[in-house]
N, C-alpha and C positions, 0 to 999 in steps of 0.2 A: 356789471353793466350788461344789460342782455342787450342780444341781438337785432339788428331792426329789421322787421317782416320783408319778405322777400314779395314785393308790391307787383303784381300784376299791370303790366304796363302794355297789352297789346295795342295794335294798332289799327290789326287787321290786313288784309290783302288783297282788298277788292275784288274779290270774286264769287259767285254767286255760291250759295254752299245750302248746304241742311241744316237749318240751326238745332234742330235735332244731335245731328251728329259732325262736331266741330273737323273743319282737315285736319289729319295726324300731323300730328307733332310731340314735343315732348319738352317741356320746359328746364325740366330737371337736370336733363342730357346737354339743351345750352347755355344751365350756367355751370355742369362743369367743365365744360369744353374753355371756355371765360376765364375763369378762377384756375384753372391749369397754366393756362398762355400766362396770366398773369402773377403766377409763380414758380415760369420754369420756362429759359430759351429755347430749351430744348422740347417742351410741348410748344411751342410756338411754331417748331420748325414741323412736327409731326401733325399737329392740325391743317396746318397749312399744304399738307402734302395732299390733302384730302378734299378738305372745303376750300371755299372763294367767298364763302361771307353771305352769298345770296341765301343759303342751306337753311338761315335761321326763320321762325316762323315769326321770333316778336321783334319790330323793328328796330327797338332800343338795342337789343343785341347785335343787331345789324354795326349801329353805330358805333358801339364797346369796340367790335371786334376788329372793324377799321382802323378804331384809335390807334390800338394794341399791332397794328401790321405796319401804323404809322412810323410807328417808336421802335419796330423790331426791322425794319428799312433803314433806320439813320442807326443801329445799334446804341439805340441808347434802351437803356433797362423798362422793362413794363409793369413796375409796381401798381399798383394804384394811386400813388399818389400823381404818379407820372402819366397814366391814364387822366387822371381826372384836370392834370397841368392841359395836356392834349386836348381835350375836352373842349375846355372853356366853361366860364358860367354858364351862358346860355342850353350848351349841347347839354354839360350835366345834370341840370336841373330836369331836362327830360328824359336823361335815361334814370333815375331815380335818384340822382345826389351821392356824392363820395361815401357814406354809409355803405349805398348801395354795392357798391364796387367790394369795400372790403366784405360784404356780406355773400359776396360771389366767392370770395378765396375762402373764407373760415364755412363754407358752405361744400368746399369740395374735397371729396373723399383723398383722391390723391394724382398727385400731377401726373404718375405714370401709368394711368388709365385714359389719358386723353384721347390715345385712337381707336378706344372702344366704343369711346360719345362720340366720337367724329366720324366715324363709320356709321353710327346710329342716325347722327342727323342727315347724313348725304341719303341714304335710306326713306330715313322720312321726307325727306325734299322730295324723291323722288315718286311717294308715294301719292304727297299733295299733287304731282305734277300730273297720277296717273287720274286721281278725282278729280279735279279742276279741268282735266283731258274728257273725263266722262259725263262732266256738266256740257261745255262745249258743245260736244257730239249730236248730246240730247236737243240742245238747241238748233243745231242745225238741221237734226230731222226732223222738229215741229217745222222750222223753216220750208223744207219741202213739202209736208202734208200739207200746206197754207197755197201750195203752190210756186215757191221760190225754189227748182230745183238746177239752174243754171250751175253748171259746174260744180255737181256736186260731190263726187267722186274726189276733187282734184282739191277741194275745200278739206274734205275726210284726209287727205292724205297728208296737206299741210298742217290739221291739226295735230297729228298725230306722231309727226315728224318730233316733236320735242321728246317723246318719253322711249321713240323705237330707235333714235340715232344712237351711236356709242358716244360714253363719257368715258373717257382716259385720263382724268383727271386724278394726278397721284401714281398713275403707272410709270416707270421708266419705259422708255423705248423698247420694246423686244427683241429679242435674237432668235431668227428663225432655227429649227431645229434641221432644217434639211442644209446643213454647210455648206452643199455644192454650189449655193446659189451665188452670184456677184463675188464667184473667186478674182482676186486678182491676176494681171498678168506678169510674164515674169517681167521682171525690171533690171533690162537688157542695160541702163544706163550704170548701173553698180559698178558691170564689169567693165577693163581696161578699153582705152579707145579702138585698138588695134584687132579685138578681139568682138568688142560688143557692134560695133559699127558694120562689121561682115555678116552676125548672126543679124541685125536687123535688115539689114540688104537684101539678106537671104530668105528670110521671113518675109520678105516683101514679093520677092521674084519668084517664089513657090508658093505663094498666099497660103502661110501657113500661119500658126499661130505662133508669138512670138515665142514658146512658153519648150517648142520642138529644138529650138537653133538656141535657146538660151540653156534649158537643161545640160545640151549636149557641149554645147561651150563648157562646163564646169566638168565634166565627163571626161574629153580631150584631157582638160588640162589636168584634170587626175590620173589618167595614162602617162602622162609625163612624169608625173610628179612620186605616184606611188611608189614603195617602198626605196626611195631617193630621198625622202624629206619627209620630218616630221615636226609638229608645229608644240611648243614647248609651254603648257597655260601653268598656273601654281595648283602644281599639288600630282598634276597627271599630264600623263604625253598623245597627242592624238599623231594619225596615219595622217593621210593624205589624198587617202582611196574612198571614193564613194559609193554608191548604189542608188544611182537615179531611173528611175521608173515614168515613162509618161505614157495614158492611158490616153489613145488617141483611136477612133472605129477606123474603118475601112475609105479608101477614096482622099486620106492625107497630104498624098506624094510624102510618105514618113521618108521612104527610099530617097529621093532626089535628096533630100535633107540630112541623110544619116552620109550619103556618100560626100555628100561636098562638107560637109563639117568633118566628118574623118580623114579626107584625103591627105590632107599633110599627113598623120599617122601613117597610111600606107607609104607614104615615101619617106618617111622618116627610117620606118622598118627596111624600106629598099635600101637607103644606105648604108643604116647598119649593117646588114646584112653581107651589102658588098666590102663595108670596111671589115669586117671580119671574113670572110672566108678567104683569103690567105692562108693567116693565124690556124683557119678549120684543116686547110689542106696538110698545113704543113705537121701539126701535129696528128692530121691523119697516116702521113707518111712514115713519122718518128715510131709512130706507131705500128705500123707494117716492118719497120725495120728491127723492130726491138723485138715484135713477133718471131722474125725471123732470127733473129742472135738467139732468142729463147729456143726456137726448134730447133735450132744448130747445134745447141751448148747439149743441150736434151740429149740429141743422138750420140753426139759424141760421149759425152756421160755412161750412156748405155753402149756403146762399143766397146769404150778401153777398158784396156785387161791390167792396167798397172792402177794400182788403189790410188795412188799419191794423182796419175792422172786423172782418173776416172772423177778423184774433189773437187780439183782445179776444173773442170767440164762444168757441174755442179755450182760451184763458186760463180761460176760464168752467165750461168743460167739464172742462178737467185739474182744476180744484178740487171740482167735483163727483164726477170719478171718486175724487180721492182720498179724499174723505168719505165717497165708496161702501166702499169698500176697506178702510176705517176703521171703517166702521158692521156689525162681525160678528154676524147674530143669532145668538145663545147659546142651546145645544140644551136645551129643559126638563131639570133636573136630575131623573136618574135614579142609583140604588143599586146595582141587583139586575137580574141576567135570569137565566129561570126556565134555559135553557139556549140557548147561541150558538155556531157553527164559529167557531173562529180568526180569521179574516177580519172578522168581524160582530163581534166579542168586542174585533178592533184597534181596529175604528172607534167602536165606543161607549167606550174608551178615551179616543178622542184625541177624542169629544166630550165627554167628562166631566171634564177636566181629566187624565187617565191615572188617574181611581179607578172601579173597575167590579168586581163583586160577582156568583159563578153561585150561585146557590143552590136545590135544587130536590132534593123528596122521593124522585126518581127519576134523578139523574142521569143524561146521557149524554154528557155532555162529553168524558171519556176515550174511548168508541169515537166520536164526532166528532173529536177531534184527532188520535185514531190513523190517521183516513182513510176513514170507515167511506162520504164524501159526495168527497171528492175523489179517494180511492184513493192517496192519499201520506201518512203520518205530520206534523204542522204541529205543533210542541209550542213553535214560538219565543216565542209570548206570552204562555205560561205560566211559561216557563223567563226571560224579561223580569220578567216582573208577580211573580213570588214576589222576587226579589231587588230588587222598585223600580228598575229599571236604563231609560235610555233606549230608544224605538224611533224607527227611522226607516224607513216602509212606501211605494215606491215599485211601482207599478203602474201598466202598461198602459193607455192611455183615460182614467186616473182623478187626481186631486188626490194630491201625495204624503202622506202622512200624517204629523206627527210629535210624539212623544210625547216630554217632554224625562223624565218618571218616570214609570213602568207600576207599577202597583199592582192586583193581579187578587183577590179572595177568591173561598175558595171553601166551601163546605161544602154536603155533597153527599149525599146515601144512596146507595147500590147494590146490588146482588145479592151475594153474596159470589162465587156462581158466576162473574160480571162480573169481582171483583177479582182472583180466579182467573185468568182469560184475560187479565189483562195479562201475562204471562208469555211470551204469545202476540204480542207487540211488541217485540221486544229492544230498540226506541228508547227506551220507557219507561224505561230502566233505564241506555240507553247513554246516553244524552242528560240525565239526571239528574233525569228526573222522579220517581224513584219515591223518590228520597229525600227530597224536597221534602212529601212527604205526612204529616199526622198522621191515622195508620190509627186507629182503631176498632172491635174488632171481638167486639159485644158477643154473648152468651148471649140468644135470642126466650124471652121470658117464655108464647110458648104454649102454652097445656094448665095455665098454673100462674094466670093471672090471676084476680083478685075482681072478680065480677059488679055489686059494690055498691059499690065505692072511694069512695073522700073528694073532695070536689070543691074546686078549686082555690078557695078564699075571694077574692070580688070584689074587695077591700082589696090583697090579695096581687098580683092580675094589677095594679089600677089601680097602685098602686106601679110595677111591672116597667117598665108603657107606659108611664105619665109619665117615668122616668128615665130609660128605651132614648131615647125619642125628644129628650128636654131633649138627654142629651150627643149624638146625631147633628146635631142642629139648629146647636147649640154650637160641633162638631166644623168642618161645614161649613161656616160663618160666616167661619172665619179665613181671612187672604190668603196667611200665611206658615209653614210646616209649622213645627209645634214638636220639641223635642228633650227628652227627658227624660235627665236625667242620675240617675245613681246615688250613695249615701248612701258612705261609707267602707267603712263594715260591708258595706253590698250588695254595693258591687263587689271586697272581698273575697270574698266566697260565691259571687260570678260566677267569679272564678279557680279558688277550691275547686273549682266543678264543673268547671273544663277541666282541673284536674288529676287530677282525680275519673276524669273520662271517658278520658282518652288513654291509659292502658295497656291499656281497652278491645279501641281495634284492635288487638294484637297478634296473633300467629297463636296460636289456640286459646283466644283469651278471646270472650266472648258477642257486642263487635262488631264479629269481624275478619271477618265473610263479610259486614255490611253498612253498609261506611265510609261510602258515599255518604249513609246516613239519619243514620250516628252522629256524621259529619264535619257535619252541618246542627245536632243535636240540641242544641248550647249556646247558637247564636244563635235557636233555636223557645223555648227557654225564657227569653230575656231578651225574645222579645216577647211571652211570654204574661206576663211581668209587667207589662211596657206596660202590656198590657189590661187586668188586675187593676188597677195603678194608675188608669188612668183613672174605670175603673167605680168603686173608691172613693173617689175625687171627681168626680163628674159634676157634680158644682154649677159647676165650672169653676177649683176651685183646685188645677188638676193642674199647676201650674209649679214645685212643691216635688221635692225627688228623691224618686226609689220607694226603700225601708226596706231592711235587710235582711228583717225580717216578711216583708215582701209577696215579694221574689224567694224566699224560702225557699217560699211556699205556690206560687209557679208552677215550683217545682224540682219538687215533691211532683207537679203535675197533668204534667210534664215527665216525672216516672219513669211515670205512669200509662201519657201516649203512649208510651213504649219501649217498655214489657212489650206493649202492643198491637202495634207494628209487628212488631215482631220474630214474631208471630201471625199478622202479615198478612204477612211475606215468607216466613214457613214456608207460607201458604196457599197467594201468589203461586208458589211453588218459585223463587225468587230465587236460593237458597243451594244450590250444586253441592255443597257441602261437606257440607251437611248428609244431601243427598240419599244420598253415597256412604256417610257415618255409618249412617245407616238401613238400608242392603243389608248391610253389617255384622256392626251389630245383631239384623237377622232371619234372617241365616243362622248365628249362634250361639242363638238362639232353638230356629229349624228342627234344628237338631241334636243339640242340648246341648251343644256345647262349652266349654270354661270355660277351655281353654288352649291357645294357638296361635301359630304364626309367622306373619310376614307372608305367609311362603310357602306355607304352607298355605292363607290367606286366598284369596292369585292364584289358585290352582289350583281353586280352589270354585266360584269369582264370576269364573272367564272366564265371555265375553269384556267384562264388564264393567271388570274391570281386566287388562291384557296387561301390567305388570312391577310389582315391589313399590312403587316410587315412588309410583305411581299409589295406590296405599292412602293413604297419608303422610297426606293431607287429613283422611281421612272417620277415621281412626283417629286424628288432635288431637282432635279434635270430640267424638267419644267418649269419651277419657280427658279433657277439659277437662270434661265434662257427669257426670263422675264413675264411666264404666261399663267402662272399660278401665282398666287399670294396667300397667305392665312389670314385669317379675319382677326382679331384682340378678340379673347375670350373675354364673357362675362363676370365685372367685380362682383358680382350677386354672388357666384360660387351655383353650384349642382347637387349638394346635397353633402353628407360625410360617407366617405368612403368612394363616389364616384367622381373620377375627372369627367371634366368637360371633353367632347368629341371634338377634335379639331375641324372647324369649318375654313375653305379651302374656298377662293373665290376668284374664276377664271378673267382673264383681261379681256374688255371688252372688243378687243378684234381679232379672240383667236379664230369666229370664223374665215379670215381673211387665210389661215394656213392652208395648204392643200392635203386633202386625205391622200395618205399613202397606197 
């Protein structure tokens, strides 16, 4: 049984044309686009990503194609028969009869070429829309020669509006490639009431950003907590110490903020201090005395003349030295230094038991570690102290030092211009500092602040000190570091997140240019539940597991720090990838272009990129952030032995990016 002819059924489009030269279009293109939807849901969904049904030139397609959206709206099947049910007598007898329909399917090459024809037609729509635009035109400037020139400018500009606005039709939403934009702020509500209600207070009465009094709330309570407790997920054990970083310029009040959020700490450490120095004095004494029975024992040693005595002296003396030996005065317990080199940083370590705390409204511990005093990069004790791992410091002249667990906090302000030039250390990064950071990097409230704010209620702060300093006091008291375990539920929602995160890195997903932070990001968020744990029990009944509740609210402050870093390695220029996405993007900006080869690209952006490979990076990046797409190559094929050149087709508002 042969085939029934595939019947020309136009209709026409009512517009004035050349009958010479018909408007483009393409017949062949809209029945396989047809014949595709109608043997395959999945071309239904990929047509549709593209067109809207207007794109066709012959109106019976028009009609088909409606059917067919009809039937793939209620999910029922789009066969032809089912088309032609949809239809009705009536409609199908004008779109050429049920024949017709099957002569669309055995007519098409193959259903997985559908967005090749559908990109073709929106093309030619668009092409009809640019000669139907230049008929138009024509007629309005005979119009003026006649003498009808009333508004004619403003006539020109509405015609012309249909073919020059953007069609986003098919594109997903974009994701700007400059991160910093519409960062969030921190979400002071996660934390405990006692704790989050003071930092907002405070944030109010220093018209600061909430993003200063929230970091530093998680900071605190790492001072307390570090090498005291450890949070117990399956398979690995995390600290409890963080490294919070917030990138805030000049004119902040960061001071007024750094001093009232640490002050419990300063008086926590006063009372340490005083409860220990007794204990200091007295084994300072023990020790002055035992000095003395060794000097004692010594001379007399060396005076007697009888052997039997001169051992017994001896005997006297070894017992005193070793009660010397024995008798370590214990360095006044300290927290916090306002900032320390490496070096200084080890040794108040391995005086403090390995817990030691930088915290200071102007950090500069980054360009001191970078070398800024020794002229060598020194990041070991940082790169120690974030993971709680042992040190062992042998030196020249001096005592060796050894720390059996380093625990370092940090939380620090800086310039942004500062976090910027870490960039300018490639240790930072090679060395795995820069993932170890939870960035911050909030929007200055200057030029917007209230002269008259609300002032922090005494109630409010006394709450804050009394509970900051109860659980540091608490914390410190213990001999044997605790371990918090997780609830069922928690440490389900702990895996959810590692599942969550890991396709992540892939290449073109949001953390494949920055694994070192994203490769840390599950274990920052089981100690920021720690800490939430803690804080809502400081009374001391923190031996119960942490909830799923509470890890869900340190997931939430956990997304906050990501959207931040990733602001702060956009700032850093961490991301080579991104960097080559952006020259890209501004050289389709600078141009207009909207469709291009890879080859085209090289040839633009030498010597920036010298072969198409070298693209490869910065054009994932692009189409992952939504502003590139590839076109469906053509089923026709290029010849033997030549692939086709991949065409590459910008979204129509990347103008709206800003050049960098």
């Amino acid at each position: 049984m042969s085939k029934p002819p595939l019947r020309v059924l136009d209709g026409g489009h009512g517009e004035p044309g050349d009958s010479a030269r018909p408007l483009p279009h393409d017949i062949s293109a809209e029945q396989q686009v047809l014949g595709a939807m109608m043997l395959s849901a999945r071309a239904v969904a990929e047509a549709r990503e593209v067109l809207d049904g207007t794109e066709f030139y012959r109106p019976a397609h028009q009609v088909i194609w409606q059917a067919i959206c009809v039937l793939a709206d209620r999910g029922d099947p789009c066969e032809p028969t089912a088309v032609a049910a949809e239809l009705g007598p009536r409609q199908l007898g004008k779109v050429g009869g049920g024949p017709y329909l099957h002569t669309l399917i055995s007519e098409t090459v193959s259903s997985t070429q559908v967005a090749y024809y559908a990109h073709r037609l929106a093309d030619l729509a668009y092409a009809r829309a640019v000669a139907i635009t230049g008929i138009r035109l024509t007629q309005l400037g005979h119009q003026a020669a006649d003498g009808d020139t009333a508004d004619l400018r403003g006539a020109v500009a509405d015609t012309v509006q249909d073919i020059t606005g953007t069609q986003a039709r098919g594109w997903p939403a974009p994701t700007p490639l400059e991160a910093a934009r519409d960062l969030p702020s921190f979400p002071l509500p996660m934390l405990p009431d006692w704790i989050a209600e003071y930092a907002a207070r405070l944030a109010e009465q220093t018209q600061t950003p909430n993003d200063l009094a929230g970091c530093l709330a998680l900071a605190v309570l790492a001072v307390a907590a570090s090498g005291k407790v450890w949070v117990q997920a399956r398979g690995w054990r995390e600290p409890t110490n963080l490294f919070t970083v917030i990138a805030l310029g000049p004119g902040n009040r960061k001071s007024e903020v750094f001093a009232a959020m640490t002050g419990p700490i300063r008086a926590a450490e006063t009372a340490l201090r005083d409860q220990a120095q007794p204990l200091i004095t007295d084994i300072a004494l023990q020790r002055r005395v035992a000095e003395a029975d060794m000097e004692k024992a010594e001379k007399a040693a060396i005076n007697a003349i009888d052997s039997i005595v001169r051992d017994q002296h001896l005997a006297d003396a070894r017992i005193a030295a070793e009660r010397l030996e024995n008798l370590q005065v214990p360095a006044a317990p300290r927290l916090f230094s306002d900032d320390a080199t490496p070096e200084v940083l080890t040794s108040l370590l391995a005086q403090q038991g390995g817990r030691m705390a930088v915290l200071s409204p102007e950090g500069e511990i980054f360009s001191i570690a970078a070398g800024r005093y020794s002229g060598a990069p020194n990041f070991a004790v940082l790169k120690h102290g974030h993971a709680g791992e042992g040190m062992r410091i042998d030196r020249v002249g001096r005592p060796s030092e050894i720390i059996e667990s380093a625990h370092v906090t940090l939380g620090v302000c800086t310039q942004p211009d500062v976090l910027a030039g870490l960039a300018d250390t490639p240790q930072f990064r090679g060395q795995g500092l820069l993932g170890r950071i939870l960035y911050s990097v909030p929007a200055s409230l200057l030029g917007y602040r209230d002269n008259a704010p609300d002032l922090v209620p005494v109630q409010v702060a006394q709450t804050y000190a009394a509970s900051l300093t109860n659980l540091i006091i608490r914390l410190h008291a213990l001999t044997e570091p605790v371990v918090l375990a997780f609830t069922d539920s928690a440490m389900t929602a702990v895996q959810d997140l590692l599942r969550d995160t890991e396709p992540r890195y892939r290449p073109g997903n949001d953390l494949a240019h920055m694994p070192d932070w994203g490769g840390k990001f599950p274990g920052a968020v089981v100690r920021i539940a720690g800490l939430l744990h803690l804080a809502e029990h400081h009374h001391g009944t923190w031996n119960r597991p942490i909830t799923a509740a509470t890890f869900s609210l340190a997931r939430q402050i956990g997304d906050y720090f990501l959207a931040h870093a990733q602001a702060a390695y956009d700032l850093i220029g961490a991301d080579p990838d991104l960097a080559d996405a952006r020259a890209i993007r501004d050289w389709l900006i600078r141009t207009g272009n909207h469709r291009f080869t890879a080859r085209d690209a090289v040839q633009a952006l030498r010597p920036r990129f010298r072969k198409v490979a070298d693209l490869d990076p910065g054009l994932r990046v692009l189409e992952a952030h939504g502003w590139l797409r590839r076109l469906p190559s053509s089923p026709r094929g290029h010849g033997a032995g030549r692939a086709p050149a991949v065409v590459y087709e910008a979204h129509p508002e990347i103008d709206s990016e800003v050049i960098s």
